[in-house]
Legacy VTK file of the C-alpha trace (Angstrom):
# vtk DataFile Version 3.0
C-alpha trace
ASCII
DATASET POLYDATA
POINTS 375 float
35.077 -1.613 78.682
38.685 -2.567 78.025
41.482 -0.925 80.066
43.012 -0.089 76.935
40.195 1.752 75.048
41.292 4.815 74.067
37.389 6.460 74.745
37.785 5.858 78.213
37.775 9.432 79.709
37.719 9.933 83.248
36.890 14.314 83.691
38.235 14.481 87.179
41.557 13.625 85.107
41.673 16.622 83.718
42.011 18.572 87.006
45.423 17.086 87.244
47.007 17.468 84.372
50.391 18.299 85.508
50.716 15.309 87.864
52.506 12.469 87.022
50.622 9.008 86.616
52.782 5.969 85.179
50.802 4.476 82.546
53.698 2.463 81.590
52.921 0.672 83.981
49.363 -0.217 83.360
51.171 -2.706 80.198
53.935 -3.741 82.423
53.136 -7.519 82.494
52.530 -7.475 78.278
55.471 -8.485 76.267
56.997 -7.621 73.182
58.846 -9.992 71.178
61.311 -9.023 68.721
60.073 -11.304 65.785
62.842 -9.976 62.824
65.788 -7.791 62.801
69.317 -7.144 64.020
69.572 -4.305 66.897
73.534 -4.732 66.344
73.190 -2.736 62.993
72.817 0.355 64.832
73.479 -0.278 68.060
73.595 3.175 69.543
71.165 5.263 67.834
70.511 9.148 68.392
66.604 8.579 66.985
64.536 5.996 67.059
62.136 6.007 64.438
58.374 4.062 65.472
55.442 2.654 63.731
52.907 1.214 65.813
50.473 -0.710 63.736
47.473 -2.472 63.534
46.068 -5.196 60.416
47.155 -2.785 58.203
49.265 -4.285 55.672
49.069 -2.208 52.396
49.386 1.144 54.194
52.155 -0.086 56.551
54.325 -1.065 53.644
54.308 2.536 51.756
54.129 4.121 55.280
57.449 1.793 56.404
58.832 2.235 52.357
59.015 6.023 53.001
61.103 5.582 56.033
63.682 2.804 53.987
63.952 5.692 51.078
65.492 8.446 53.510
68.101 10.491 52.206
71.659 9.465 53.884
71.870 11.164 57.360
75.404 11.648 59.346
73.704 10.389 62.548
72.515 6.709 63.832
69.032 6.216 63.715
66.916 2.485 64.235
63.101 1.550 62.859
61.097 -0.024 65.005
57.388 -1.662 64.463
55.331 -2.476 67.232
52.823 -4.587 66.037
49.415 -5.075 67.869
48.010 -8.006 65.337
47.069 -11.267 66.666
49.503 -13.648 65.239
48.340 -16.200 62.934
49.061 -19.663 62.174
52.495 -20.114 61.787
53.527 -16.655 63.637
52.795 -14.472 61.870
50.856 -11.013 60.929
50.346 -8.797 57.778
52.323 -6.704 59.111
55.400 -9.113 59.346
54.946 -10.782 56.277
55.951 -7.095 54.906
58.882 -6.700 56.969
60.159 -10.265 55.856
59.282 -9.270 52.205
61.348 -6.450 52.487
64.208 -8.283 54.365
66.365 -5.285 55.801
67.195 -6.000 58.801
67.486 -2.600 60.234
63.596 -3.217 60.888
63.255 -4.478 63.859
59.762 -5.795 64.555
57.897 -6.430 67.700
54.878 -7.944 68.756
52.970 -7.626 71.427
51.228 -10.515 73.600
48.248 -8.732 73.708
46.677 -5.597 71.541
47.121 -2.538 73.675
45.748 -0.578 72.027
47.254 2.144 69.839
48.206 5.052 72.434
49.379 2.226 74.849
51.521 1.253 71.527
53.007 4.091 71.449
54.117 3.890 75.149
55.815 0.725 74.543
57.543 1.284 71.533
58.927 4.421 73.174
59.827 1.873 76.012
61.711 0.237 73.653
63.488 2.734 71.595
66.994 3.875 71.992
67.405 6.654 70.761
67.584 10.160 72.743
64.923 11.311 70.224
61.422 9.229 68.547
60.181 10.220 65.675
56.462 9.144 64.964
54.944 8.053 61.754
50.909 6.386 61.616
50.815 3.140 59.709
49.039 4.842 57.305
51.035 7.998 56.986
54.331 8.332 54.863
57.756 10.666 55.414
59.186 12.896 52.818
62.697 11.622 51.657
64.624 14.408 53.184
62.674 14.432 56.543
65.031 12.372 59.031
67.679 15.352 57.142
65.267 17.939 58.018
64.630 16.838 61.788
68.496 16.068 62.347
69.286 19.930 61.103
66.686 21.200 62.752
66.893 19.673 66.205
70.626 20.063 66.404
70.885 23.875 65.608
68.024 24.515 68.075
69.197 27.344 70.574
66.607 28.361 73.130
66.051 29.408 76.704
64.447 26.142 77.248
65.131 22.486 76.133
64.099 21.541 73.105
61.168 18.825 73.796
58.860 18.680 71.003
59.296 19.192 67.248
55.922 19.319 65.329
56.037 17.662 61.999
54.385 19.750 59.022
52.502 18.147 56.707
50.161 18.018 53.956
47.256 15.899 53.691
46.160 13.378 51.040
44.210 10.545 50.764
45.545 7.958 48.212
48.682 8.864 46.642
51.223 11.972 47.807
52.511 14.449 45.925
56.054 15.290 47.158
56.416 19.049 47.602
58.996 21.258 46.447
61.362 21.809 49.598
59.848 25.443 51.366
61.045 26.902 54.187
58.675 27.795 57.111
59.337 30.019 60.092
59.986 27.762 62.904
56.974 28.594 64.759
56.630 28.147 68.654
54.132 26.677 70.728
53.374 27.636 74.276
51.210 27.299 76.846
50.262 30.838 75.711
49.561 29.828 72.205
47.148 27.217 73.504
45.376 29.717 75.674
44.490 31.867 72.878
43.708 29.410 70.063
42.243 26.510 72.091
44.412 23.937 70.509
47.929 23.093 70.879
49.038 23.832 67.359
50.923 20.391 67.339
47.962 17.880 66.013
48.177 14.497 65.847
51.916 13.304 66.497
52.735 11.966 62.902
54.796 12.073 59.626
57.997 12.841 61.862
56.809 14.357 64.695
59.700 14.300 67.244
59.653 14.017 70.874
62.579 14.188 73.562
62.730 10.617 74.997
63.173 12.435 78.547
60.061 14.409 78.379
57.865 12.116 77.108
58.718 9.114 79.874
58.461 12.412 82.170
55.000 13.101 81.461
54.133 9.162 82.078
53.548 8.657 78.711
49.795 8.779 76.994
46.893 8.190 79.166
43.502 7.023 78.430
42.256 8.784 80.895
42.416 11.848 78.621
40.250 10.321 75.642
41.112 10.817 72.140
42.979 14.310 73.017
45.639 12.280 74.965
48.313 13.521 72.670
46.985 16.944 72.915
47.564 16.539 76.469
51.086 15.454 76.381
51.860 17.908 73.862
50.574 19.966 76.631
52.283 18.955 79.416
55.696 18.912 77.714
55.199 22.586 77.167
55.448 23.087 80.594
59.285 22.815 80.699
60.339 21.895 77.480
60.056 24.124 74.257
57.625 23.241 71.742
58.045 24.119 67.781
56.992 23.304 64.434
59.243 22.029 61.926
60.404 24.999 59.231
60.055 21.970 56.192
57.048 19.853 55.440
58.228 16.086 56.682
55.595 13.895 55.806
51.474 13.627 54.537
48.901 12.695 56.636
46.458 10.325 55.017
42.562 10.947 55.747
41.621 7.388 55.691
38.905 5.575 57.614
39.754 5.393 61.109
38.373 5.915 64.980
38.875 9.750 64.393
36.808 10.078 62.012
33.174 9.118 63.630
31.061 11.375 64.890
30.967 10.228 68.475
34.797 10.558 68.196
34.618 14.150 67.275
32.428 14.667 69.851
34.485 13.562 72.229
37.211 15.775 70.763
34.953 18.621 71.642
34.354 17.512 75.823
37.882 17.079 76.286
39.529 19.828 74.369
37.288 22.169 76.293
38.150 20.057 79.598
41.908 20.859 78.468
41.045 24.666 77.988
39.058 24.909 81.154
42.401 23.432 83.171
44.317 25.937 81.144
41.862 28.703 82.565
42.837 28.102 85.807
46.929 28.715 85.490
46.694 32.627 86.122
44.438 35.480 87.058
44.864 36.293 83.504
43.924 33.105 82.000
41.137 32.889 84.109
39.490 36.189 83.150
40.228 35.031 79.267
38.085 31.756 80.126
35.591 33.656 81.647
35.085 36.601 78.777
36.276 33.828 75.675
35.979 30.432 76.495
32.317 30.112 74.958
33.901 31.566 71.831
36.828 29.476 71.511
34.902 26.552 71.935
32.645 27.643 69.280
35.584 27.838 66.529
37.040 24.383 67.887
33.400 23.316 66.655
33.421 24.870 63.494
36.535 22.957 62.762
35.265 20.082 64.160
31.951 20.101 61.702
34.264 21.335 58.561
35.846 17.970 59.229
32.789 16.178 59.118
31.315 17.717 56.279
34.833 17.204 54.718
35.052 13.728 55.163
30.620 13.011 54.801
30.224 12.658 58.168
26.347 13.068 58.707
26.214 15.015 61.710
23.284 17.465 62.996
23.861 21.244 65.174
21.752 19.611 67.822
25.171 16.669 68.192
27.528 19.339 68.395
25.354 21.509 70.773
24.919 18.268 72.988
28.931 17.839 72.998
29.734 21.182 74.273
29.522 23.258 77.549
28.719 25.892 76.559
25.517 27.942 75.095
26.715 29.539 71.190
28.526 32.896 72.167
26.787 35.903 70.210
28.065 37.000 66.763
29.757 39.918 68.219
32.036 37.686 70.382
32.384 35.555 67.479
34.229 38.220 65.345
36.253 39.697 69.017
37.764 36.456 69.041
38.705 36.121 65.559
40.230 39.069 65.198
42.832 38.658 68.144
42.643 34.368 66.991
44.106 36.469 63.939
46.614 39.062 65.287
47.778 36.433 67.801
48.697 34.019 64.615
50.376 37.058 62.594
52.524 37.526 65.543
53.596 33.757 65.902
54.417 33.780 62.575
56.651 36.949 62.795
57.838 35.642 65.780
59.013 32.922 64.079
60.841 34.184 61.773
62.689 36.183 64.721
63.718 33.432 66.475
65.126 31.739 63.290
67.064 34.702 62.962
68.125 34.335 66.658
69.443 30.633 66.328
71.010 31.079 63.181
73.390 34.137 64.542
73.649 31.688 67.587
74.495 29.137 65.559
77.313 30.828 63.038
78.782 31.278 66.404
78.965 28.254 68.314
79.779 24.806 67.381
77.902 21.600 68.040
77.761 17.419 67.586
75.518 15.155 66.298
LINES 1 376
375 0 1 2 3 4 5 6 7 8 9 10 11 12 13 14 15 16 17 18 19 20 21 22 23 24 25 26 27 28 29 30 31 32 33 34 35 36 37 38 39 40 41 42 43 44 45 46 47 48 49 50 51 52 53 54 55 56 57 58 59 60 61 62 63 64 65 66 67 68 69 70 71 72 73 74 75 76 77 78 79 80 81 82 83 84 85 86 87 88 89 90 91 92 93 94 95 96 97 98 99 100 101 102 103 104 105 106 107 108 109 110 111 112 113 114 115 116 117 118 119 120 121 122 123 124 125 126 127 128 129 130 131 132 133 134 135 136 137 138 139 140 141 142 143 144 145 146 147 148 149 150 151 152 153 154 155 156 157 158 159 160 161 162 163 164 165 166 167 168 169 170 171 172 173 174 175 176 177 178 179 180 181 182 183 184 185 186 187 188 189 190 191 192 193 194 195 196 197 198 199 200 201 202 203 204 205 206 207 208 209 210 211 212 213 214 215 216 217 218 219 220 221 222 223 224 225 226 227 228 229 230 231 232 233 234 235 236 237 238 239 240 241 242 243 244 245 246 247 248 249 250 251 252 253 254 255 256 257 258 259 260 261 262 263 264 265 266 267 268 269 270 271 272 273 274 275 276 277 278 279 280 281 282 283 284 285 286 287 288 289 290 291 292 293 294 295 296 297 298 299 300 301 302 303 304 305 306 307 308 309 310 311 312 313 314 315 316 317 318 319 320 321 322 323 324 325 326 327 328 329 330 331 332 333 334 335 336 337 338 339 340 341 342 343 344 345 346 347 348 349 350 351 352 353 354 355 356 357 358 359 360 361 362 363 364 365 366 367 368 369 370 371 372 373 374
């Protein structure tokens, strides 16, 4: 098995989720070589914006077109690809021979010596950027033309008791071509530690379509780690909430495409399963509280994480039996009147967030008529 396969879990991992481990550097002695583009252009950016990529061509070119059609913004930003293609003769990749098509040179585009793999990918490009803030976006996913507007507003009239480290991008999904919504406003939900406990997910999903993170807290955290499986950014997500404030975006900043990729195999969901209940059962163990939640709800809140999980599948033709999701898990199927105790609070708990949300927009914005800030 390769160092850099994102399946390789280790469990006793997830009994130390909140220490640091430096998986930067686990690609220390791999180099990136800038192949096209002039860092001069914008020399001292506030985001960096990063596409890791893999043989991907087509879909990197309307996922790196989206980015190049962003509405004016008053702060710097860069664009960097980090490309994990082999070269070929004459050195290049598919995904340079787009960049070069292109030909603006705010693009800057790396390539790695070796293919690290994507959540590796992510750690270098995030090595590389300069920018206080990255912004995420899949190689197959695209950004709304007002998003970098959207995440500069939002991030700079932030006002909360704790940093701002996180900003979940909303989005809608698709699968060939996007429809661009009409600009809605959402209440600028919050994600906590607390949230997770009760819903047995983070909230944030997969970090995508201008997805934000604090440079700060994500070299903090020691950036994604194999260790933790597929749910690695779940993890992160998760460990940034432990000092940093966590929200979703109040504007839809991109669409996610369902396409065929690693997430969407059955042993992959599986997985999902293992370690998002190995991630609950560390979050169990925070607080007498927590602890007597995993003991009375845990079964059940794995049991909805695995309805989801088989809606996907079903969604997406996945052939996939009870007996592979009962193998996956645990835990033995909670009974029906469980089912519907956890539901119901699964479903006060979100009608609170949501009015909770709307709160603290009203919070920052008196804040904000108030105070004055820069970019």
């Amino acid at each position: 098995m390769s160092k850099y396969d994102s399946k390789a879990v280790r469990q006793e991992a997830f009994s130390k989720i909140d220490d640091y481990s430096n998986q930067f550097n686990l690609i220390r002695g791999i180099t990136s070589s800038l192949l096209y583009g002039d860092p001069q252009i914008d020399s001292k950016p506030w985001l960096s914006l990063l596409i890791p990529t893999f043989n991907r061509a087509k879909l990197f070119r309307e996922a790196l077109e989206s980015v190049l059609a962003q509405e004016p913004v008053e702060y710097r930003w860069e664009i960097l690809v980090v490309d994990n293609t082999p070269l070929q003769e004459g050195r290049t990749s598919p995904a340079l021979k787009v960049v070069q098509d292109i030909g603006n040179l705010r693009v800057l585009y790396y390539h790695n010596s070796q293919n690290i793999g994507p959540g590796y990918n992510w750690n270098r490009g995030v090595e590389l950027a300069r920018g206080e803030w990255i912004c995420f976006l899949h190689d197959d996913d695209i950004l709304c033309p007002d998003a970098l507007k959207n995440i500069g507003r939002q991030i700079n009239g932030f006002r909360g008791k704790r940093p701002l480290g996180y900003l979940h991008a909303r989005r809608i999904e698709f699968t060939q071509i996007l429809q661009i919504p009409s600009s809605k406003s959402f209440p600028p939900e919050r994600l906590t530690r607390f949230s997770f406990l009760i819903s047995g997910c983070t909230g944030a999903g997969a970090p995508s379509c201008g997805t934000v993170i604090l440079k700060q807290a994500f070299m903090e955290t020691g950036g994604i780690n194999y260790e933790f499986g597929l749910s690695a950014d779940a993890v992160m997500c998760y460990q940034i909430m432990k000092d940093h404030a966590v929200i979703c975006s109040d504007r839809i900043l991109g669409g996610y495409r369902w396409s065929e990729n690693e997430t969407l195999q059955l042993s992959s969901l599986l997985q999902m399963i293992q370690t998002d209940e190995l991630l609950s059962m560390f979050s169990y163990q925070q607080s007498r509280f927590s602890r007597r939640w995993g003991q009375v709800f845990g079964a059940a809140s794995s049991w909805r994480n695995i309805q989801r999980k088989k809606h996907l599948a079903e969604k997406n033709g996945i052939v996939a039996q009870k007996e592979d999701f009962q193998k996956a898990t645990l835990y033995s199927e909670p009974k029906k009147w469980k089912q519907i105790c956890f539901l119901a609070i699964y479903s006060l708990y979100r009608l609170f967030r949501f009015l909770d949300g709307w709160a603290f927009q009203l919070y920052q914005y008196v804040l904000n008529k108030y105070s004055k800030y820069d970019m």
